[in-house]
N, C-alpha and C positions, 0 to 999 in steps of 0.2 A: 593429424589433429588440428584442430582449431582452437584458437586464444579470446578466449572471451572478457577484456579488460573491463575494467573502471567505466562508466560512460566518460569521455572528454580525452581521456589516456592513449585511445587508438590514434586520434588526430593529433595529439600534441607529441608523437612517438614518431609519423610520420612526418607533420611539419619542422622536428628539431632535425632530421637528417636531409629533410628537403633544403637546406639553408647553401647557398653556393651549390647550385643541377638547377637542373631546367628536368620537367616531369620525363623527356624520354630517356636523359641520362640516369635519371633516379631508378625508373624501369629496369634499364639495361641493366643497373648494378645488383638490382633485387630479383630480376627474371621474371618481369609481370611485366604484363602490358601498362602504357600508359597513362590510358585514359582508365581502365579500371581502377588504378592503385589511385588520381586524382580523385575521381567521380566516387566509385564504388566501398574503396577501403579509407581513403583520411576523410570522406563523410561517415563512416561506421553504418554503411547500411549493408556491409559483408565484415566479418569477423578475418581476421590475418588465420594467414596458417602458420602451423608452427617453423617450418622455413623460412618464411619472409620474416616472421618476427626473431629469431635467432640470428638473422644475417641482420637487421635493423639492428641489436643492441650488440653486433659484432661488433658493426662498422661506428656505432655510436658510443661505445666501449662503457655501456650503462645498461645494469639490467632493469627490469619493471615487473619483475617477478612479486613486488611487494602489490601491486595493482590489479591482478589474477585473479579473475572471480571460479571460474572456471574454466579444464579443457574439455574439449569437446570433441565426439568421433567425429572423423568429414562426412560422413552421412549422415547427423545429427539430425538435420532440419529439411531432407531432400524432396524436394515435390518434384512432378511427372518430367519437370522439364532439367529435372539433375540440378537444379541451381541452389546453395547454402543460401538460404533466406533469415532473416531476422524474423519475418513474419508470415513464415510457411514450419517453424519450428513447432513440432508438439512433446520435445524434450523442455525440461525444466529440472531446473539446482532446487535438490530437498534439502529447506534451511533447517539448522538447528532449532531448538526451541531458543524462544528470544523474546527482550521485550518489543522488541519491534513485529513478530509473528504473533506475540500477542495481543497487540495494538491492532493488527490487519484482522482478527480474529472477532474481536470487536467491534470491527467496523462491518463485519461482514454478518454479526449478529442484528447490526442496526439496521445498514440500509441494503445490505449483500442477498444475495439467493443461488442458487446453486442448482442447477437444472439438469438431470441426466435421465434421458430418455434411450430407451434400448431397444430397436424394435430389429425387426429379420436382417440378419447379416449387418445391420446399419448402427452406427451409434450417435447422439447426440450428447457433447458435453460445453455447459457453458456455464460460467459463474459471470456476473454482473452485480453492480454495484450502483445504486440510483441517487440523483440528489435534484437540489430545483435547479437550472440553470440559472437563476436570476441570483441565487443565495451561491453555491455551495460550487460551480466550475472552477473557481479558483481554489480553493480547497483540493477535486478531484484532481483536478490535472496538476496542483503544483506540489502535493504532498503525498495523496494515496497513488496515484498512479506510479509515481519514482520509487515508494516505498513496497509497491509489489513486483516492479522490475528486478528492484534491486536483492528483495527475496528469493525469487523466481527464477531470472535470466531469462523473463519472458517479457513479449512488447503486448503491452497493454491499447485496446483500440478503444476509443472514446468519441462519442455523437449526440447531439440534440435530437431529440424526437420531434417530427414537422408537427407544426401548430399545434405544440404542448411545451410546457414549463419544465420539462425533465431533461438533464445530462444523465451519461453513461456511461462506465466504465464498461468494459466487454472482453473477456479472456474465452477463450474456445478450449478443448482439449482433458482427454481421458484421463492421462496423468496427474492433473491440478486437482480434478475433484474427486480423485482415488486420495492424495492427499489429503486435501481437507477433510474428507469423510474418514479418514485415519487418525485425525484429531479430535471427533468428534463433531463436525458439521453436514448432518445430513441433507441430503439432495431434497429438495420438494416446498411443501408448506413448513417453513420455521415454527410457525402456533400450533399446527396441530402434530406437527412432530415435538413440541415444548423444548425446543432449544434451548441450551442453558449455558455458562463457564464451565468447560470442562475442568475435572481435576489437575489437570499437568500447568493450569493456568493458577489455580486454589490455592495449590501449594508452594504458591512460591511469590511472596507481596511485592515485589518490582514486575512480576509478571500480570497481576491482577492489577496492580493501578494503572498500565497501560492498557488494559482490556477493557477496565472502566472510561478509560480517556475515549477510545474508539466507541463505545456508546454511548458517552454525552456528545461526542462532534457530532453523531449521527443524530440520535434519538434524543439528543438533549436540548436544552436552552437556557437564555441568562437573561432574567425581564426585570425590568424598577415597577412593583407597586406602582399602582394608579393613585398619585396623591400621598404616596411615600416615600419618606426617605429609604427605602428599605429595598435590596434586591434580592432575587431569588433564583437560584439553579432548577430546573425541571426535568427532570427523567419521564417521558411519558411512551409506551410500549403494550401492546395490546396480546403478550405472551405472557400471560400471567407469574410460569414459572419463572422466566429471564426477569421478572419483572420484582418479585421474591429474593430470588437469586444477587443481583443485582444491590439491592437494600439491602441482605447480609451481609454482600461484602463491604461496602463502604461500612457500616456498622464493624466489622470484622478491620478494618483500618486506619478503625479512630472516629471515623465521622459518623454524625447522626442527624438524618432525613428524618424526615415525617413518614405516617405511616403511609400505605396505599389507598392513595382515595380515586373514587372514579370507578376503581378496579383498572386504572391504567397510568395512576401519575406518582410519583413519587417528588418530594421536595426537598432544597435546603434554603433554609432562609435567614438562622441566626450569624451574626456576623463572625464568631468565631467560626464556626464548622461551614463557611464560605471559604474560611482562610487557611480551615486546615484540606478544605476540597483543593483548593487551586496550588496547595502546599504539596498534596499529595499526589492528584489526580492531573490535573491541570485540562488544559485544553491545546491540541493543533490544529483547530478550524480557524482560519483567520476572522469567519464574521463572530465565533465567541471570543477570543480573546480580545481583537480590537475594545469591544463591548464591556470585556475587563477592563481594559484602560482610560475607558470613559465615564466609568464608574469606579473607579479607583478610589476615591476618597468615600463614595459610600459604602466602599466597603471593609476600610483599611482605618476609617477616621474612629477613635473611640463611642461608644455609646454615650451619651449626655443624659 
């Protein structure tokens, strides 16, 4: 078996026993080579096996059983060349339903796709997650990416596309979008498949306001009026039905948007139901929330 910890837990497990040894005698006491346990295990780019880590919180006389994401078969993750990889794995931990899967859910209504193509003998499966690089890489890599790991137990790969304004999240793997399509997000075109909140999200309001939060990060935004005091949330989404959809539930959680204009925008602009949005809803994109706090008095200061 294999111990799939906490991320930071595998290294701080080996460097609390590494304290008085030198790496060969640490080796000789665990029965691993030395430079792999260095290099390979207290950087976490191999997972411990369940012997090394039993003799670790032997000798360390503390367990971390509370840090335990998952175990894992030893052939979990095995490519041509036999080797446990982080990112040769096409296993993945099926979360509960959460607000945190439902936060990922809606992020993946916003800027996500889901691509599975099936042709002779061959399979293609990849979900990706798009944003601007100029805006939104701090975002993916410091909040969505951690947050599908840590659903997952999968390594999330992320790249700039040459001479274009887009970042990428990148997940590969049959398993993930056997998933997701189990949730209800199908593989292909979002708009003309008319992706919507499923119900297992509907029914249950700590679940739907993190679904809404993932598509304002994504598909949303926070702008001051030209020449007013006044700001305004924007939902704008070119799936009519999410787009519907979307306006019920905030309506269904207290708050009340304007209607659909455009055929693809939805607004909020009075200053209560700004406050019961960011009460409810809120935001984890750091460029909207920042943008809360710079308008914080225009939106928090009474009506005059």
């Amino acid at each position: 078996m294999r111990i799939n910890l906490v991320k930071g837990k595998q290294k701080e497990l080996i460097e609390v026993i590494k304290v008085g040894r030198t790496w060969p005698e640490l080796g000789r006491l665990l029965g691993v080579n030395s430079v792999y346990l260095r290099n390979e295990l207290r950087n976490e780019k191999r997972f411990l096996s369940e012997q090394i880590y039993n003799k670790i919180c032997e000798v360390n006389g503390e367990s971390y059983e509370e840090y335990i994401l998952t175990r894992l078969d030893d052939n979990w993750g095995r490519s041509k060349g036999g080797i446990n990889s982080l990112g040769n794995t096409k296993e993945i931990n099926y979360p509960d339903e959460s607000e945190e899967l439902a936060e990922f859910y809606g992020i993946m209504l916003g800027d996500g796709n889901l691509t599975k193509k099936k042709d002779y003998r061959v399979g293609t499966y990849q979900m990706r997650i798009a944003g601007d690089s100029r805006y939104d890489k701090e975002y993916l890599l410091s909040y969505v990416k951690p947050l599908i790991e840590g659903l997952f137990c999968i390594k999330v790969n992320h790249f700039k596309q040459k001479n274009k304004n887009a970042y990428y999240l990148s997940i590969t793997g049959r398993k993930l979008a056997e998933f997701m399509e189990s949730k209800g997000f199908k593989p292909g075109n979002k708009i003309s498949n008319e992706l919507d909140i499923p119900f297992w999200i509907k029914k249950n309001k700590s679940f739907l306001s993190a679904c809404l939060r993932g598509l304002f990060d994504t598909d949303g935004g926070i702008y001051r009026l030209n020449n007013q005091n006044s700001i305004q949330i924007v939902f704008t989404n070119f799936n009519k039905r999410l787009l519907s959809d979307t306006r019920d539930s905030l309506i269904f959680l207290g708050i009340n948007p304007s209607k659909i204009t455009m055929n693809k925008k939805i607004a909020i602009t009075k200053r209560s139901e700004l406050q019961k949005f960011l009460k409810e809803v809120g935001f984890s994109n750091s460029k909207h929330y920042r943008k809360v706090g710079t308008w914080e008095k225009l939106i928090y200061s009474p009506v005059v």
